[in-house]
C-alpha positions as a printed NumPy array, in Angstrom:
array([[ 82.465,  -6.07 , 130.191],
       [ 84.253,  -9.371, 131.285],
       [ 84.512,  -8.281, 134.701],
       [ 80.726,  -7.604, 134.748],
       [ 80.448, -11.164, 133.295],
       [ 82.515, -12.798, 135.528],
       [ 80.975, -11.231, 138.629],
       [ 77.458, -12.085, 137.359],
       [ 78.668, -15.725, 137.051],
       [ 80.358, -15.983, 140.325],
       [ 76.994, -14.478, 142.143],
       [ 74.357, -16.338, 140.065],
       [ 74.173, -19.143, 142.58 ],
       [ 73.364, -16.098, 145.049],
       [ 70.763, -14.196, 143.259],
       [ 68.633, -17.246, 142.248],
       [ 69.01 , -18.516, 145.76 ],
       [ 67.327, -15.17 , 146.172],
       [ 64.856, -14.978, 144.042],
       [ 63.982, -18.628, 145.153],
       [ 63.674, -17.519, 148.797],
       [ 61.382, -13.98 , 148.003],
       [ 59.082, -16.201, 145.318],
       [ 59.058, -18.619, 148.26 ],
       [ 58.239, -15.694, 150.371],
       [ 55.853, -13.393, 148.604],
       [ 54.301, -16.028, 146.723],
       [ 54.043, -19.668, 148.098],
       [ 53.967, -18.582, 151.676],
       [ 51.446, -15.653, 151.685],
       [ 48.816, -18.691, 150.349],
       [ 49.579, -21.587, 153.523],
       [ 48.132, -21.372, 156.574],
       [ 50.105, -19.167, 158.732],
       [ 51.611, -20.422, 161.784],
       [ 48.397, -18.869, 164.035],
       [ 45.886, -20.715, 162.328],
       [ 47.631, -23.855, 162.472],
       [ 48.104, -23.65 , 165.957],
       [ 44.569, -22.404, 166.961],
       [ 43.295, -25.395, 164.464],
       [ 45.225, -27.649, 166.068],
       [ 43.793, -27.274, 169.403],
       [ 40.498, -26.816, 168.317],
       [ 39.905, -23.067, 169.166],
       [ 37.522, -20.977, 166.644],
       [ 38.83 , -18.133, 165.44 ],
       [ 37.493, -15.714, 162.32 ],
       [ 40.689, -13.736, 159.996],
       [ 39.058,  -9.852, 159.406],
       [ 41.399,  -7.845, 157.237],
       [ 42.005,  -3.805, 158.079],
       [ 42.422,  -1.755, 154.865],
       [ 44.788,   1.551, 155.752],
       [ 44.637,   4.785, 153.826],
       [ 47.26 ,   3.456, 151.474],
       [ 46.149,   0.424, 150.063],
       [ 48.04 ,  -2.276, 152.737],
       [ 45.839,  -5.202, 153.546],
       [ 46.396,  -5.692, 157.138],
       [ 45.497,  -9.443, 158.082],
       [ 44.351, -10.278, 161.961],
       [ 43.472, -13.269, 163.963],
       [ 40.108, -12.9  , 166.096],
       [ 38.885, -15.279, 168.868],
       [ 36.806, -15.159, 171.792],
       [ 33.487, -14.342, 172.348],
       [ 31.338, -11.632, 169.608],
       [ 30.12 ,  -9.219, 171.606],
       [ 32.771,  -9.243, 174.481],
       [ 35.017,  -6.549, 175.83 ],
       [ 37.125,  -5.936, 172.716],
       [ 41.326,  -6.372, 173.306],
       [ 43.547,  -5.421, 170.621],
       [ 47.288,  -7.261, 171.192],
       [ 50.329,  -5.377, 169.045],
       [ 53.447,  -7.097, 168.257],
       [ 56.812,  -6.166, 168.23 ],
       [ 60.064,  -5.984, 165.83 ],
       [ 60.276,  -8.65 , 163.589],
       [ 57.289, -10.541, 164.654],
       [ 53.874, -10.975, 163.776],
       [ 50.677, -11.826, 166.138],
       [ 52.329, -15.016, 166.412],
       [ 54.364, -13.819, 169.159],
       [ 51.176, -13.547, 171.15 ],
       [ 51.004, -16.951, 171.458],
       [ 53.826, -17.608, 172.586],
       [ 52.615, -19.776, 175.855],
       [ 50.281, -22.441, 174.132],
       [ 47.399, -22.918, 176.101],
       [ 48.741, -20.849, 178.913],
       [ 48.991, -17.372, 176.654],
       [ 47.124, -14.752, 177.745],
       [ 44.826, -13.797, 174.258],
       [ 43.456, -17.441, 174.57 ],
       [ 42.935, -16.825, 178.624],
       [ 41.095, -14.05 , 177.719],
       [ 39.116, -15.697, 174.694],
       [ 38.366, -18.062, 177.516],
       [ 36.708, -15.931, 179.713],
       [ 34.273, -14.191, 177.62 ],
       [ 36.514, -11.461, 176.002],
       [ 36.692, -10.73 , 172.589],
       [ 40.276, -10.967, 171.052],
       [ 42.28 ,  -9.309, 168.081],
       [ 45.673, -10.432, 166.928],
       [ 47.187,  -7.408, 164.888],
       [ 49.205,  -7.135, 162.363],
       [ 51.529,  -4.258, 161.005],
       [ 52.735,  -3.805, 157.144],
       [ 55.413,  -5.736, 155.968],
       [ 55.306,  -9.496, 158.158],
       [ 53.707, -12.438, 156.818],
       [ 50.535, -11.208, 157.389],
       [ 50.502,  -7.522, 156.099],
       [ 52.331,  -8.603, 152.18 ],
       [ 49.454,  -7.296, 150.528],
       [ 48.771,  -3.692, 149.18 ],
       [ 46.045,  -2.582, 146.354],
       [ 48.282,  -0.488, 144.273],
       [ 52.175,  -1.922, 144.709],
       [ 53.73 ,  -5.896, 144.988],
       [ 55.967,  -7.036, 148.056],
       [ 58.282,  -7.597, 144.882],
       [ 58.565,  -3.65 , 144.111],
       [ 60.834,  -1.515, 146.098],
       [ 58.051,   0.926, 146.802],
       [ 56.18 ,  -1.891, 148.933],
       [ 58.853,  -0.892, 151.221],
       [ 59.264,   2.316, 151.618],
       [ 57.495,   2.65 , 155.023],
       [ 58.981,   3.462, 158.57 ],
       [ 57.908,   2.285, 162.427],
       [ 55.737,   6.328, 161.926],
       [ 53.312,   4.394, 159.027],
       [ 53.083,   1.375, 161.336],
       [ 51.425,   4.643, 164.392],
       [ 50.243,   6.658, 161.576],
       [ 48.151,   4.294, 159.545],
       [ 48.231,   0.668, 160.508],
       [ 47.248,   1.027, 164.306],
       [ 44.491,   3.424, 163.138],
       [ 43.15 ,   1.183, 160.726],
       [ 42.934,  -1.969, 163.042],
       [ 40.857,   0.178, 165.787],
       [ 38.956,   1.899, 163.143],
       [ 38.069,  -2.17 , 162.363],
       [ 37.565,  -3.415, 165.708],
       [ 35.537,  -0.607, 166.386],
       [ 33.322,  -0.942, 163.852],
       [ 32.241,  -3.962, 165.283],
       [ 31.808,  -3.31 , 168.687],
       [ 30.198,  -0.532, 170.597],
       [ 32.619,  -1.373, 173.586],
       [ 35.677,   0.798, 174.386],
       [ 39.077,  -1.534, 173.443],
       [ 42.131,  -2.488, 175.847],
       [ 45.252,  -1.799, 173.663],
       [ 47.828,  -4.181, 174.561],
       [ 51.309,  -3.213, 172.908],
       [ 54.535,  -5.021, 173.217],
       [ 57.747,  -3.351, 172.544],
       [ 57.704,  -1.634, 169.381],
       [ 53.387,  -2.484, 169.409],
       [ 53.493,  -0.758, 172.646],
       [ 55.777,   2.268, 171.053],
       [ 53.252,   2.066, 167.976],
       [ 50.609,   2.514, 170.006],
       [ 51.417,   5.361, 171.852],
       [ 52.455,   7.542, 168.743],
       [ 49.111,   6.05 , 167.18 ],
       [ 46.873,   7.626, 170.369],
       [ 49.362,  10.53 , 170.137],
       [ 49.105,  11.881, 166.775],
       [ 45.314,  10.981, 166.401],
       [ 43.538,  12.255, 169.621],
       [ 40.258,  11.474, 168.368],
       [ 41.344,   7.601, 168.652],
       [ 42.276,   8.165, 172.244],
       [ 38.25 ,   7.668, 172.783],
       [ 37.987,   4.538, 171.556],
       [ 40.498,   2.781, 174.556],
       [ 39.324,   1.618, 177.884],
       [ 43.224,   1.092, 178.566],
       [ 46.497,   0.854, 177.291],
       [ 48.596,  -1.616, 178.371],
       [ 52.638,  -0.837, 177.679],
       [ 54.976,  -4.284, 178.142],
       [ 58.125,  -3.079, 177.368],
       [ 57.637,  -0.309, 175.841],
       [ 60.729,   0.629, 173.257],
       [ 60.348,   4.3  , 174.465],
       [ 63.253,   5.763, 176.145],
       [ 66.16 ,   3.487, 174.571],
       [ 69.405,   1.98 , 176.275],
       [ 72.775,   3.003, 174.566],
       [ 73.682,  -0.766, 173.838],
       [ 76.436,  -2.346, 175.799],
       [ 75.616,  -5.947, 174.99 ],
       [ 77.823,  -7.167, 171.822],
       [ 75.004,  -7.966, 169.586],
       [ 72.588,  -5.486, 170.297],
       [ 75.69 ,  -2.866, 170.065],
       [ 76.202,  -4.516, 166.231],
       [ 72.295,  -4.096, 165.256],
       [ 72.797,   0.008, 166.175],
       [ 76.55 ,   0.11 , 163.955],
       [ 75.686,  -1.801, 161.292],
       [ 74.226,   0.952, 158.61 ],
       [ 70.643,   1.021, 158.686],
       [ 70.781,   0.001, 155.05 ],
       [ 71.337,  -2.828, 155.826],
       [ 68.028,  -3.949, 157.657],
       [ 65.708,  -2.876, 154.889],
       [ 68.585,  -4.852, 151.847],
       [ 67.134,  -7.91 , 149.899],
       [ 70.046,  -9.539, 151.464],
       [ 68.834,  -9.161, 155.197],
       [ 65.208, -10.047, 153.943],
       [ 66.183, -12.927, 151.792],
       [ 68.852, -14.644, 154.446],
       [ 65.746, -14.659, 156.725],
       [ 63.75 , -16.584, 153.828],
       [ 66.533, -18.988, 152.904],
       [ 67.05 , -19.449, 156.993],
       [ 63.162, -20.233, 157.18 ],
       [ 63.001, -22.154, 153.878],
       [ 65.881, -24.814, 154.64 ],
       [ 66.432, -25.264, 158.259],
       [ 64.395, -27.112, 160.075],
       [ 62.267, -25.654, 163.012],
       [ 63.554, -27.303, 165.825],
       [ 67.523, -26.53 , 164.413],
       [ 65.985, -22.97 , 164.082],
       [ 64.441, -22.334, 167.555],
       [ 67.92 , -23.589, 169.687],
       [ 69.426, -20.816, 167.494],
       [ 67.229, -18.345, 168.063],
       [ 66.695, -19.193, 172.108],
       [ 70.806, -18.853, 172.224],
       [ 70.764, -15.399, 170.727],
       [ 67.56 , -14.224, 172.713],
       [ 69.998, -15.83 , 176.086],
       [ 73.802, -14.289, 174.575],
       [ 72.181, -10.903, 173.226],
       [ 71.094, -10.201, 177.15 ],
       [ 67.65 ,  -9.741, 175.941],
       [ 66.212, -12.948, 178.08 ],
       [ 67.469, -13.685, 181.659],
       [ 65.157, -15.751, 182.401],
       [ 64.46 , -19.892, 182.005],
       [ 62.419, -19.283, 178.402],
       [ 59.002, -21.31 , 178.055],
       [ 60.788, -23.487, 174.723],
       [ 57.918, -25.737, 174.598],
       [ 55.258, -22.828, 173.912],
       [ 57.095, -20.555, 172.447],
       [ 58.713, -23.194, 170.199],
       [ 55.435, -23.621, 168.305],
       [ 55.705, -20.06 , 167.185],
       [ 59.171, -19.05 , 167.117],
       [ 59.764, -21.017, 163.339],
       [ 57.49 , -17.73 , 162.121],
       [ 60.426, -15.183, 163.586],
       [ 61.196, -12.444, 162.244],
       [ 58.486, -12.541, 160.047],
       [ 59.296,  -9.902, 157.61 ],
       [ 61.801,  -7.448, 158.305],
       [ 63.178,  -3.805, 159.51 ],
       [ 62.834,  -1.596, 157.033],
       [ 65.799,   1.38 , 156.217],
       [ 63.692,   3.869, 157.469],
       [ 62.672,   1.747, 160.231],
       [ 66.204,   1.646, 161.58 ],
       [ 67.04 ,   4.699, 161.06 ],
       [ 63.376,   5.67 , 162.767],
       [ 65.105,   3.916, 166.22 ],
       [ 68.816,   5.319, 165.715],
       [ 67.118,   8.77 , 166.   ],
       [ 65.236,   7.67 , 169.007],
       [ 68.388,   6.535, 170.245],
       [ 70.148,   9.504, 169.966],
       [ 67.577,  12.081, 171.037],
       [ 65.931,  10.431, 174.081],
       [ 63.576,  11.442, 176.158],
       [ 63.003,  14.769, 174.391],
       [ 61.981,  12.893, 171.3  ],
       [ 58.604,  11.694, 173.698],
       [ 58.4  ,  15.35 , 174.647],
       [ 57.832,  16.701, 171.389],
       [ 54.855,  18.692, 171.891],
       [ 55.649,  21.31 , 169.008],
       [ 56.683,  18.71 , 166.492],
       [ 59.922,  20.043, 166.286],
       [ 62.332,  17.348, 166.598],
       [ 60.186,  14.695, 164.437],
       [ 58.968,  12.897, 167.597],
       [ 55.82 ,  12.941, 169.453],
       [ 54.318,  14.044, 172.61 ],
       [ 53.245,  10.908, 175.3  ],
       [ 51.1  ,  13.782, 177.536],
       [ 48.548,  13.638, 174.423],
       [ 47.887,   9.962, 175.304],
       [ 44.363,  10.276, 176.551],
       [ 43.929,   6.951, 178.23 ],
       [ 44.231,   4.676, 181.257],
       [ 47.944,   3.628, 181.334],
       [ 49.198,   0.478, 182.621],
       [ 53.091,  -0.271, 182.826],
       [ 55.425,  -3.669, 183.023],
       [ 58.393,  -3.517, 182.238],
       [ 61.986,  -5.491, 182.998],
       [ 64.235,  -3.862, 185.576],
       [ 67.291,  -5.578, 183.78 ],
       [ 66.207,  -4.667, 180.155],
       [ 69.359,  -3.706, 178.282],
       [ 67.31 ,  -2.281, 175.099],
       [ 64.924,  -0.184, 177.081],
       [ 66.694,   2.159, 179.615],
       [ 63.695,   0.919, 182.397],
       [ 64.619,   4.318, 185.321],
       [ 64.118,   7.093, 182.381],
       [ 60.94 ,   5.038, 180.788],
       [ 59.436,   4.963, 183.68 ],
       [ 60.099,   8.67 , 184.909],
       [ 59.102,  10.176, 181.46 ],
       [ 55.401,   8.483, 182.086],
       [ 55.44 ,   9.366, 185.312],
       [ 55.624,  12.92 , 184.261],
       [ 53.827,  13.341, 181.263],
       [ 50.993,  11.307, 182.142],
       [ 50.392,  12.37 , 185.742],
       [ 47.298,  10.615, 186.13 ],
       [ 46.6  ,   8.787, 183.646],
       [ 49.62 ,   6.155, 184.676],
       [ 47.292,   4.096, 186.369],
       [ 49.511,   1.268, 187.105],
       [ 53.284,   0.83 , 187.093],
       [ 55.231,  -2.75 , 188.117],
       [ 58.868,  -3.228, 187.191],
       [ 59.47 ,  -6.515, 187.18 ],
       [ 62.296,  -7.645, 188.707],
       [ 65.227,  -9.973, 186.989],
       [ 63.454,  -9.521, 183.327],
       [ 65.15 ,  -8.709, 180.096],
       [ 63.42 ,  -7.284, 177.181],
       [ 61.652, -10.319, 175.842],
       [ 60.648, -12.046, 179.263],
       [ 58.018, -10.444, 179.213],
       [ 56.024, -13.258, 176.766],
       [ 58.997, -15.307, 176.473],
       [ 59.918, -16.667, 179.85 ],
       [ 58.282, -19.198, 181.888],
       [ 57.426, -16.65 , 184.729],
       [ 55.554, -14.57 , 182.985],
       [ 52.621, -16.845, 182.334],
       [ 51.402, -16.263, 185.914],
       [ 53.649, -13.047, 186.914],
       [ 52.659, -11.079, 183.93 ],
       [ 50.434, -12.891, 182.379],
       [ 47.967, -12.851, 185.493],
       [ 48.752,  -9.414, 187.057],
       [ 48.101,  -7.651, 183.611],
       [ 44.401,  -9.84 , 183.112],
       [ 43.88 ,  -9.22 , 186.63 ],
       [ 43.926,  -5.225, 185.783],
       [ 41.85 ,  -5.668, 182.589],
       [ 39.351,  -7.492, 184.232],
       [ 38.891,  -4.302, 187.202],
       [ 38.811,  -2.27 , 184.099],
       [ 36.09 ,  -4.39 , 182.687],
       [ 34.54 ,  -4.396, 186.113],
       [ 34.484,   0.003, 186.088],
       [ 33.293,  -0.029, 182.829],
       [ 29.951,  -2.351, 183.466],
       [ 29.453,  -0.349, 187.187],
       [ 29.642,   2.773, 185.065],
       [ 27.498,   1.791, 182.393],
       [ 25.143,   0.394, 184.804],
       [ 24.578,   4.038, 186.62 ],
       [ 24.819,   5.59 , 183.227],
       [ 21.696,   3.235, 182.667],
       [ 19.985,   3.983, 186.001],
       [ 20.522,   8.219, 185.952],
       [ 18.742,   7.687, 182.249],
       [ 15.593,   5.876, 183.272],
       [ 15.417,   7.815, 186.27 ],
       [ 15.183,  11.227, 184.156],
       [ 13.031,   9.423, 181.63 ],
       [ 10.572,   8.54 , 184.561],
       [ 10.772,  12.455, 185.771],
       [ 10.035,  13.723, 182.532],
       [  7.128,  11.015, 182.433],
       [  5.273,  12.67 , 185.456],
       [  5.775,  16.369, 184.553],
       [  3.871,  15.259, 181.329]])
């Protein structure tokens, strides 16, 4: 008993530091402006908020911009982040290109960041709020945004994943072939597919630390507090140093864009499962993307129905770039329809460095818009073989 006392006195400080950071959290945060609509506000740019519902009560909040009536694109963030990330070149970023030249635009959102903290049934403050892995983010949020988008549209959506969005997207089209119709193309930056076996210090520690550990209140909360207290600017030369020590940017990193926007990472956390979701990926490789009986919990990339496009870093040290690429290659066949390595880019360069405003950036709007391009040509013969037979069927009357 006075041992129990004594320890509850000693970590009281602690726990209502807590408490103070998750209330902060859950309940003063959720109710702000998030960091996207203060940005987008800022520089005058209209957007509308639309909220996906999945099968299990999560309220999954997204950013939409652009033009009503466009050629629908759906961008998917990665770990730790929230649409945010999207937007992480100002001006220059390529969902506000696109808004710019006549597409319509969807930010999305997966369960658990700053904007996916609401669920029908259970509170962020209940344990059960959290008992989801990276398979509910493939099985049930991704199908819920494009069940939304397409609801308003009659257009086929480009799918633009990054990292684990790109991952999520792939097992999303995967396990639910009747999506797979929906997609004009999918567009994989970085996909966290085939994984690296860490060599890099820190990334090493995030695979042997126990995957407790990620989905703890004390993970969560030390994110909080770190948000809560230290100012943004103190925040981002931290976070810039680990993306630069951790190997996971090589690159010169755009600080003035993605400064704006980096204050909101990680928004929300890893869950248990989560981590121990990648450690098995990590472990089983390749085969766990060539899972076509469903035998080894993974899933098979060869159901992916869609127009493929690939970038991804030859110097990645998370993705393991020679086997990603291969394992496409040979379960897509065909439907790979474009594949650039990019040479000299980590993991996050791909929206994080200076270069890829115009190296990325432009090469992968330069393939959506010859998408776009087929899709009107083929719409437009569709249109002309139809009134044509109408007209034939006209005379034999």
């Amino acid at each position: 008993m006075f041992l129990w006392l004594l320890e509850s006195i000693i970590f009281l400080p602690w726990n209502c530091l807590l408490w103070a950071a998750r209330y902060y959290t859950f309940e003063v945060k959720t109710k702000r402006k998030g960091v996207v609509e203060t940005y987008l506000d800022a520089h005058n740019i209209k957007y509308t908020q639309v909220h996906a519902t999945t099968s299990d009560g999560y309220t999954l909040t997204m950013q939409k911009l652009g033009v009503d009536g466009g050629q629908p694109v759906f961008f998917l963030h990665g770990m730790f982040e929230s649409s945010a990330m999207t937007l992480a070149h100002g001006l220059e970023s390529l969902p506000i290109k696109l808004a710019q030249d006549g597409y319509c635009v969807y930010l999305g959102n997966v369960r658990g960041n700053i904007y996916g903290l609401k669920n029908s049934n259970l509170s962020p403050w209940s344990i059960e709020f959290w008992n989801f892995s990276v398979r509910d983010h493939a099985l049930k949020d991704f199908p819920a945004m494009l069940n939304l988008i397409k609801s308003e549209t009659d257009q086929k959506i480009t799918v633009i994943g990054q990292s684990q969005g790109a991952l999520v997207s792939m097992m999303g089209l995967s396990n639910s072939p009747n999506l797979n119709k929906y997609v004009n193309l999918l567009v994989l930056l970085s996909p966290a597919l085939v994984l690296r076996i860490p060599t890099n210090p820190l990334v090493k520690l995030v695979f042997t630390l126990p995957p407790s550990y990620f989905g703890s209140p004390l993970f969560f909360s030390f994110v909080s507090i770190t948000q809560l207290f230290i100012p943004d600017f103190v925040a981002n030369i931290f976070a810039f140093k680990a993306l630069e020590i951790s190997g996971m940017s090589l690159l010169p990193l755009d600080r003035e864009g993605a400064g704006e926007v980096m204050s909101s990472t990680p928004s929300g956390y890893l869950t248990t499962d989560s981590m121990r979701f990648y450690v098995e990926v990590l472990e089983k490789g390749e085969e766990f993307f060539r899972d076509k009986k469903g035998e080894l919990g993974g899933f098979d990339v060869g159901k992916v129905d869609v127009p493929v496009g690939l970038w991804i870093g030859e110097e990645d040290v998370v993705i393991h770039t020679e086997k990603t690429v291969k394992l496409l290659k040979d379960e897509m066949g065909n439907s790979l329809v474009y594949v650039k390595v990019l040479e000299g880019y980590g993991h996050t360069d791909s929206w994080y460095s200076k270069d890829s405003i115009e190296r990325l950036g432009g090469d992968v709007k330069r393939v959506i818009d010859e998408r776009r391009s087929l899709g009107r040509k083929n719409a437009s013969r569709s249109g002309s073989r139809s009134r044509s037979k109408s007209k034939s069927n006209s005379k034999r009357s």
